[in-house]
N, C-alpha and C positions, 0 to 999 in steps of 0.2 A: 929629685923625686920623679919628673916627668919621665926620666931615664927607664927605671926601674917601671914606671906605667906603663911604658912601648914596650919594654919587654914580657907583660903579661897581656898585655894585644896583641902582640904577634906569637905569643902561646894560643892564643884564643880564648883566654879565661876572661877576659873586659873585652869591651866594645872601644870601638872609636869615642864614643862620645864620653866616653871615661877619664878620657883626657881632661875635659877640658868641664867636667865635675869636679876630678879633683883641685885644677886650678882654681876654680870657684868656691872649694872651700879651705884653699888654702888662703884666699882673700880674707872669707872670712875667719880666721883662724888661724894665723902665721905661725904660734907656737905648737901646733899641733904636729906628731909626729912624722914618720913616716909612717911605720905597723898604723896606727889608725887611719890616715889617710886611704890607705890599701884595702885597709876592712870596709871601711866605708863606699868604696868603689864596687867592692864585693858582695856589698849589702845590698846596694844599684844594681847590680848583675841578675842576685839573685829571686829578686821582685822581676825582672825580666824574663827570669824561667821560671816563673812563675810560684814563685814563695813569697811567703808574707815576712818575711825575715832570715836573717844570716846564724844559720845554726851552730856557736862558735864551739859547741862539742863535736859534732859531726867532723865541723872543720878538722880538728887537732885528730879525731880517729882513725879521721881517714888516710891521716900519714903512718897510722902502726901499723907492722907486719901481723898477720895471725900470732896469736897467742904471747902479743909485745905489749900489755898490759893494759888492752882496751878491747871494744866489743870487736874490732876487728872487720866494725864496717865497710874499710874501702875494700874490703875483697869478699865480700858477702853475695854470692850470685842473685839475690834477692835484690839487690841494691845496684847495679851495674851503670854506669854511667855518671854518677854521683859526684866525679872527681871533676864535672863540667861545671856541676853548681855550687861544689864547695870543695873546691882546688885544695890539695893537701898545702900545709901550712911552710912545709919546704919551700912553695915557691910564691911566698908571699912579700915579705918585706926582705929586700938586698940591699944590704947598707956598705956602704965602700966595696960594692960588686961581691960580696957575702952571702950566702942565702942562709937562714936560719932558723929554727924548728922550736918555735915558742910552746911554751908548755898552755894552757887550759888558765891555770892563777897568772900566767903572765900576761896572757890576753886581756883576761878580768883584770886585772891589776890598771896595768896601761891605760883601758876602756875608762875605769874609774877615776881617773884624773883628767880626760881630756877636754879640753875645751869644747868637742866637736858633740859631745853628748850632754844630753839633757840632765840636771840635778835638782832635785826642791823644786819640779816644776817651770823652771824655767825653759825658754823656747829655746833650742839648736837642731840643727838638722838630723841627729839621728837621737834613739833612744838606747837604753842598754836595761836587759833586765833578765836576771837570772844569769844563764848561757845562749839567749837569743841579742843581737842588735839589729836595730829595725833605722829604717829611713821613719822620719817621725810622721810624715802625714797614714804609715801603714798603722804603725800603732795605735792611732787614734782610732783608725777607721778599728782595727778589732777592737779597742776598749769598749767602744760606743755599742759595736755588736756583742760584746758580754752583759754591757749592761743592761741593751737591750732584751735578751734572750732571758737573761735571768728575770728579770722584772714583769716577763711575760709568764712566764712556769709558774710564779712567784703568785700569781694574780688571777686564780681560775675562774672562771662563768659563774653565780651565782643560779642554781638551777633548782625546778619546780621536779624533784625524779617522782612523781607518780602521773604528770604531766609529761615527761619525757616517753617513760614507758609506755604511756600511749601512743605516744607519736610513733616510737621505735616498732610498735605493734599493727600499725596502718602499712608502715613502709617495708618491713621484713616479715617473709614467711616463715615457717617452724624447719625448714629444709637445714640437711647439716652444712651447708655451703655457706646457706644464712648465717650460720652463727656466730663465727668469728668475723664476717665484716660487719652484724647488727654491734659486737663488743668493743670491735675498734671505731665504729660512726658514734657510739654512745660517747667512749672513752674521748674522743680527741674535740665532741661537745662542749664537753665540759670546760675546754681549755680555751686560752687565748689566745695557744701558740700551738696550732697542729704539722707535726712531720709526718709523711707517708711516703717510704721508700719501700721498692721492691723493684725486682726484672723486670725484662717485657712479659705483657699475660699474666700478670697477677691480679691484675683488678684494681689498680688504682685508679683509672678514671670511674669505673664504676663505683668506688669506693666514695670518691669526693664528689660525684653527681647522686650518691645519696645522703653525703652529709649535708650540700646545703637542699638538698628535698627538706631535709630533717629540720635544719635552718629556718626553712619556711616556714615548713607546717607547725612548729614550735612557735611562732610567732604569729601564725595567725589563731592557733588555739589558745593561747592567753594573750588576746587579743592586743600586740600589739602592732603598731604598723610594719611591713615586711620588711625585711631590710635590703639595702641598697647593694649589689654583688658585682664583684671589679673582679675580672678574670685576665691573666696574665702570663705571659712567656719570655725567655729572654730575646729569643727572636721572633723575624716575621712571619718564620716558615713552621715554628714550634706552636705561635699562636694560633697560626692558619687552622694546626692539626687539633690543637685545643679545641676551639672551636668547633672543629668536624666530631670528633668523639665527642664532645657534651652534646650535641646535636641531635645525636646517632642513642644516645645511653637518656636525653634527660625522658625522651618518648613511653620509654618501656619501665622507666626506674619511679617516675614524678607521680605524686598528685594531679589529676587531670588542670585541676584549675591554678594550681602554684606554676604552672609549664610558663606562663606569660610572665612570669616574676623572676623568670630566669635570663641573663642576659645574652643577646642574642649572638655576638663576639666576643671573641679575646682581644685583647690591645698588646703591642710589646710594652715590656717596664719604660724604657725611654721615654714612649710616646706619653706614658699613663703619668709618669713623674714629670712630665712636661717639658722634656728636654731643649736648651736652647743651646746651636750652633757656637754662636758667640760666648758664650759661656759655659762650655761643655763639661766643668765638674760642677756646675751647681745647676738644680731643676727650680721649678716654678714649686712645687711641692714639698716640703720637708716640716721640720719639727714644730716649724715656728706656722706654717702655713698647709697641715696634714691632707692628708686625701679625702675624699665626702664620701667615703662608703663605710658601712658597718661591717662588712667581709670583704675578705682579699683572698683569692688563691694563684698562686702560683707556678704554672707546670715546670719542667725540667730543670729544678734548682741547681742541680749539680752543674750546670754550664755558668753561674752567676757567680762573677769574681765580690775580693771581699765590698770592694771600693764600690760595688753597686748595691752589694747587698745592705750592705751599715746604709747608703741612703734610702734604700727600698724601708727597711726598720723603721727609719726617723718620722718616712712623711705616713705611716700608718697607726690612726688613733691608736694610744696606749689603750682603750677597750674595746678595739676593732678585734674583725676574730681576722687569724691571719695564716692559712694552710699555704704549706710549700711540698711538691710531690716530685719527687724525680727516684733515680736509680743511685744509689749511694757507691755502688763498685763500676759503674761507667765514667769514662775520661772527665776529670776536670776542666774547670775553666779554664780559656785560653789565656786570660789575666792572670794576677795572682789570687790565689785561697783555693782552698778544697772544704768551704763550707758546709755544704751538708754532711761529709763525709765527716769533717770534724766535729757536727752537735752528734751525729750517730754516733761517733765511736767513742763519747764522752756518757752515753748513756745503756753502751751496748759492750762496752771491752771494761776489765778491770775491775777488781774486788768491789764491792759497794757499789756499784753502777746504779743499778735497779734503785738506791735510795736515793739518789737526783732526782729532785723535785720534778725535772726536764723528761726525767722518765714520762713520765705520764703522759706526755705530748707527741711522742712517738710512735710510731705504728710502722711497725716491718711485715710486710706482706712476703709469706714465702713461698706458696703454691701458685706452679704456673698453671694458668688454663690452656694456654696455647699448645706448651711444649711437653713430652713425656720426657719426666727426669731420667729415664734410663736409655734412651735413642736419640740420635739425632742432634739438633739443634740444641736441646732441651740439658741433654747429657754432656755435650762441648760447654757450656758455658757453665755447667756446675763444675765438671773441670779444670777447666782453666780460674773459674774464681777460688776454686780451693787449690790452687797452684798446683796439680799435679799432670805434670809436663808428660810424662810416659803415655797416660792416658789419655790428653788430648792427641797427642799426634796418634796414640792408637785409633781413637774414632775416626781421625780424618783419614787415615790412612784405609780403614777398613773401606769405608765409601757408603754413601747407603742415600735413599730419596733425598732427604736433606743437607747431607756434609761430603764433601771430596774432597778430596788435595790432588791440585793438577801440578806440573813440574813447573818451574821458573820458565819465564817470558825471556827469553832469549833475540837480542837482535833486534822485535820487533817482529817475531818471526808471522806471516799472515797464515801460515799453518796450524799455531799451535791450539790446543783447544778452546783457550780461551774465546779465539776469535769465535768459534760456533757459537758462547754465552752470548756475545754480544750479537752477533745478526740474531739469534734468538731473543734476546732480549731489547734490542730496540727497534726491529724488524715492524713488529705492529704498530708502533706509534708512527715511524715512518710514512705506513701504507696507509694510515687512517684519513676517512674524508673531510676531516672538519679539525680546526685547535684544540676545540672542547674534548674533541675525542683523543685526540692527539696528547692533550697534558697529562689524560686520565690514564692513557695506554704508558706514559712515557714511566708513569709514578711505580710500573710493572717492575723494574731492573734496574740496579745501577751498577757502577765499577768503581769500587771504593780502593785507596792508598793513606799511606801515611803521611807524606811529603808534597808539598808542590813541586819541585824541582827535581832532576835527575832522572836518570835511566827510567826508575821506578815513580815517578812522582806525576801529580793530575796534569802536567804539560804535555810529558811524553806519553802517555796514558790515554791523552785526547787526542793526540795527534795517530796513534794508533787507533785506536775507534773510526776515526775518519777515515785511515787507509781501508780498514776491511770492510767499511760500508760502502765504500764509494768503489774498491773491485767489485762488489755485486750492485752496482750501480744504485744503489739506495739514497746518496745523496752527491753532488756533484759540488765539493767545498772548494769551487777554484778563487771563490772570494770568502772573506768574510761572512759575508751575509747570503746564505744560503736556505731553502726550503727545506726546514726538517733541525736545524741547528738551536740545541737547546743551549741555555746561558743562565747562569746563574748569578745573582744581583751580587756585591760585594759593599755596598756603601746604600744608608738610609737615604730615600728622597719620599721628604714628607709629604709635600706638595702632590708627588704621583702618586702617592700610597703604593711603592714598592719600598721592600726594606732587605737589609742582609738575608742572603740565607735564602731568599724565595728562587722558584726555577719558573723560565717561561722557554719559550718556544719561537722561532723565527719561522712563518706562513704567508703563502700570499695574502696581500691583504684583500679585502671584501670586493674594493672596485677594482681589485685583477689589476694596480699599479702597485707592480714592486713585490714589496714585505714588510709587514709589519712584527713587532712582536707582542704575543701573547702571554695573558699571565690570566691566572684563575681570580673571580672574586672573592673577599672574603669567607664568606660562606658556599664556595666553591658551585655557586648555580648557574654561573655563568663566565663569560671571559671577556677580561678586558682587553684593550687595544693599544700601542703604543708606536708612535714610528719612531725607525730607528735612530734618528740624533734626539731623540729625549731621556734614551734608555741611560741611567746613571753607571757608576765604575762597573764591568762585567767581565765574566769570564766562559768561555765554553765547557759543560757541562754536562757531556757525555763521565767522565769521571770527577770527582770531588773527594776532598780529604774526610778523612774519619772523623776529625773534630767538625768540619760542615755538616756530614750527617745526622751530628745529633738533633734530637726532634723530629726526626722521618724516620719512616720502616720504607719497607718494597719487598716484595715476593718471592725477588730473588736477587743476590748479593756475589758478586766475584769480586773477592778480597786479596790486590795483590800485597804480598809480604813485603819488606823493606830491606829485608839482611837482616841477622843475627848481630850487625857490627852497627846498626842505626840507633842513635841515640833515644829516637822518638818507640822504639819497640818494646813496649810493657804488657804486662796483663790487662792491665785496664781499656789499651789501642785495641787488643784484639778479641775482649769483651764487649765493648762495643759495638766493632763493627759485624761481629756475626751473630750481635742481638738488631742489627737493624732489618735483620734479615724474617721475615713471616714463616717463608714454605723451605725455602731452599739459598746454599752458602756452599759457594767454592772458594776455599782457600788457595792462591797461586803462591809458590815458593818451595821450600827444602824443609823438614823437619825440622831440621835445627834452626830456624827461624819461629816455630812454632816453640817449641822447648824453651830458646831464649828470650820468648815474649813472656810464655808464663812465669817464668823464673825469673823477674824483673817487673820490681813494683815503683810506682810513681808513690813515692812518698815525701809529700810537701811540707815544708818547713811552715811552722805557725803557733804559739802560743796558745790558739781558739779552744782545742779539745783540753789542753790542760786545767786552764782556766773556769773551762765549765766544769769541771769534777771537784773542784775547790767548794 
């Protein structure tokens, strides 16, 4: 069996540490086959790219030719890359150096007598149900979030509606703009369980900084005490920005005298479920020991894999209210699940939808305020999310204030245009007099990729930023530690209150010895200070991955491409990264990089959406 393991490791469909998995469950499990052993590796893998489970239909499809008696996914341009996460079934199980092409009932068959899966309840390492097999601590985790989600739709606000409609009438004007966000602050009231997905510039912060106005004001007109509001992001750097728009939106949106009953930060989930190092899957907070507020919102849900979510669910009172807001067609978690994507598209795709009780707790914001649908920014991203490739690369190609396509970065070359984005784009933060000024300028531009590694990836990406800053002598990186050298955090330190995700700045420090580094404070009014050996895992910062990005915008964005041949290149990588974009977005690379992002959708294996339509 180990034989046949080495041989799908150095395919590259298992990891090294596949090995000595399946040795471990051939421990526990001596009569277990080979085919399940295999699947079970596969199951492992496929939590590793991120799914909540082994899609053993996909599996078997993906080994038929077009029109060879199945949907004909492995060759579906829509789906490209798929054969990484669910290796056609040919090169599965090789028994006396045979390879063999099990059918769908043979899988099921096998699955259903093995020792290695769970029956009647009983504990084993994986689960089997339907045409999914899951490692069993993933299934619990979605169980726990159906049961949860459902029991919340299940369970609406009991409400005073001629007491509400007052409220609604203090806080929204008669304006047509009003109307559908006073419908959906009414609608997602009433609920337990609020969803609010939409693009950039639709108004979801504004949205959710009138719900809890509404929160308030509803509770202090039937007098009861205001309730306790826990604001929240998956990261440090989503929090930060949390916190900046509610800041910025509660001024102009609140009741003058409910503005002090509003909380004055965001916290990340970790910190707020009380995360212990020593113990890093279990918090201080859960079912047994819930959170102390009567509201919870959440920004950028689509970045929270399942395994945080199912315990985010647990430690919040079953009659807390609890709003999650993000972008539902922006990249995934880098963990496993596509959870928001999957309560949306269980209440928004498919006959009967609309009669999910879930329904009701959802709110899709379509209209952007920022971007005009027909130009621009605004028009690339309706394209590419309605996948039509022609017309994305038409926008970019036309060129216009907001969208370009410049040619592929060759070499490194210090001529190409690129380099102009970047002296123009970090040129000010450079020149500025002070940190303060310097983080605020830096937040102008960045240079966004897909990969860390390679030709195209945030190493060689950085390392080019440095050469063309440093020929126009803007910064001088013959060390490390250099005046002007942004870094961005990689690993929590609680103790400093820096956390993943946040960017600071390397500047001499105040008594003119050396450098320190800078980081903004919470509520960005000032800056903090840090010498350099306290500063936790880092990396240079001039470019950063698309999946880092999330939770931040910037003015202007030069987005290089990865290849048409990169597995990481979907619609989703490249809707996000030219929504992180405010004013303006250059696309670096070839058309047909554009073409084969849109035409290539990240579609995560998981039981979640079906289950809620049940």
């Amino acid at each position: 069996m180990i034989r046949e393991i080495e041989q799908l490791i150095a395919s590259g469909m298992l990891d090294q540490f596949d090995r000595y998995f399946v040795r471990t469950l051939q421990r526990f499990a001596p009569t277990a086959t080979h085919q399940v052993l295999v699947l079970a590796a596969l199951a492992r893998k496929a939590v590793a790219n991120g799914h909540v489970c082994l899609d053993l239909k996909r599996l078997v499809e993906s080994s038929l030719p077009p029109g060879g008696g199945g949907s004909g996914r492995g060759g579906n341009s829509d789906e490209p890359g798929r054969s990484q996460l669910h290796p056609p079934p040919t090169l599965l199980p090789l028994r006396g150096g045979e390879s063999i092409e099990p059918s769908l009932a043979d899988l099921l068959a096998e699955l259903q007598q093995s020792p290695l899966v769970s029956r009647d309840g009983n504990l084993a390492p994986l689960v089997f149900e339907e045409h999914r097999l899951y490692l069993q601590r993933y299934w619990l985790y979605e169980e726990e979030l159906v049961r949860e989600i459902r029991a919340r739709a299940a369970n609406p606000v009991a409400v005073q509606e001629d007491l509400l409609a007052s409220c609604l009438a203090q806080l929204f004007s008669g304006t047509a703009q009003n109307g559908p966000q006073r419908e959906a602050c009414a609608g997602i009231f009433r609920q337990r369980l609020g969803l609010i997905t939409g693009g950039p510039g639709t108004g979801k912060t504004t949205l959710v900084t009138k719900y809890l106005a509404l929160v308030l004001l509803y509770a202090q007109a039937s007098g009861e005490p205001l309730p306790r509001i826990l604001l929240l992001a998956p990261t440090g750097k989503a929090a930060a920005r949390l916190t900046e728009s509610l800041q910025k939106k509660k001024g102009e949106t609140m009741v003058p005298e409910l503005v002090a009953a509003m909380p004055a930060k965001a916290s990340t989930i970790h910190r707020a479920l009380g995360y212990r190092p020593e113990t890093p899957t279990t918090f201080r907070y859960n079912r047994e020991n819930p959170l102390p507020w009567e509201v919870v919102v959440v920004d950028e849900a689509s970045m929270i894999d399942v395994a945080l979510m199912a315990k985010l669910f647990a430690a919040v009172e079953p009659t807390a209210r609890l709003v999650l807001l993000g972008d539902k067609d922006q990249l995934s978690s880098v963990e496993a699940g596509s959870i928001l994507g999957d309560i949306c598209a269980a209440v928004m795709d498919g006959v009967g939808a609309g009669k999910n009780p879930l329904a009701r707790c959802v709110v899709r914001l379509m209209e952007s305020f920022r971007f005009s649908p027909h130009e621009g920014i605004g028009a690339l991203a309706s394209a590419i999310h309605a996948g039509k490739a022609e017309e994305a690369v038409s926008l970019c190609q036309q060129g216009s204030a907001e969208v370009s396509l410049l040619p592929p970065l060759v070499q490194s070359d210090p001529s190409h245009p690129l380099a102009e984005m970047i002296l123009a784009g970090y040129r000010p933060f450079l020149e500025a007099a002070s940190p303060f000024a310097a983080l605020e300028l830096f937040e102008r531009f960045r240079l966004l990729c897909a990969h860390r590694t390679g030709p195209m990836g945030v190493s060689s990406l950085n390392r080019y930023a440095e050469k063309v800053l440093s020929l126009h002598r803007l910064i001088e990186p013959n060390t490390p530690w250099y005046k002007g050298r942004p870094v961005l955090i990689q690993a929590n330190s609680y103790p400093l209150r820096l956390f993943n995700g946040e960017t600071g700045i390397l500047w001499p420090a105040e008594d003119g010895e050396g450098f320190k580094a800078f980081f903004f404070s919470e509520g960005r009014e000032w800056v903090r200070s840090y010498s350099l050996r306290q500063l936790p895992a880092h990396e240079t910062a001039f470019a950063m991955t698309i999946h880092k990005s999330q939770g931040s915008e910037f003015d202007r964005v030069a987005l290089v491409l990865p290849g048409e041949d990169s597995a990481l290149l979907s619609r989703e990588l490249l809707y996000t990264g030219i929504s992180r974009a405010r004013r303006q977005v250059a696309l670096v690379g070839r058309p047909q990089e554009i073409e084969a992002a849109v035409g290539r959708r990240v579609d995560r294996a998981s039981g979640l959406g079906e289950k809620l339509t049940e």
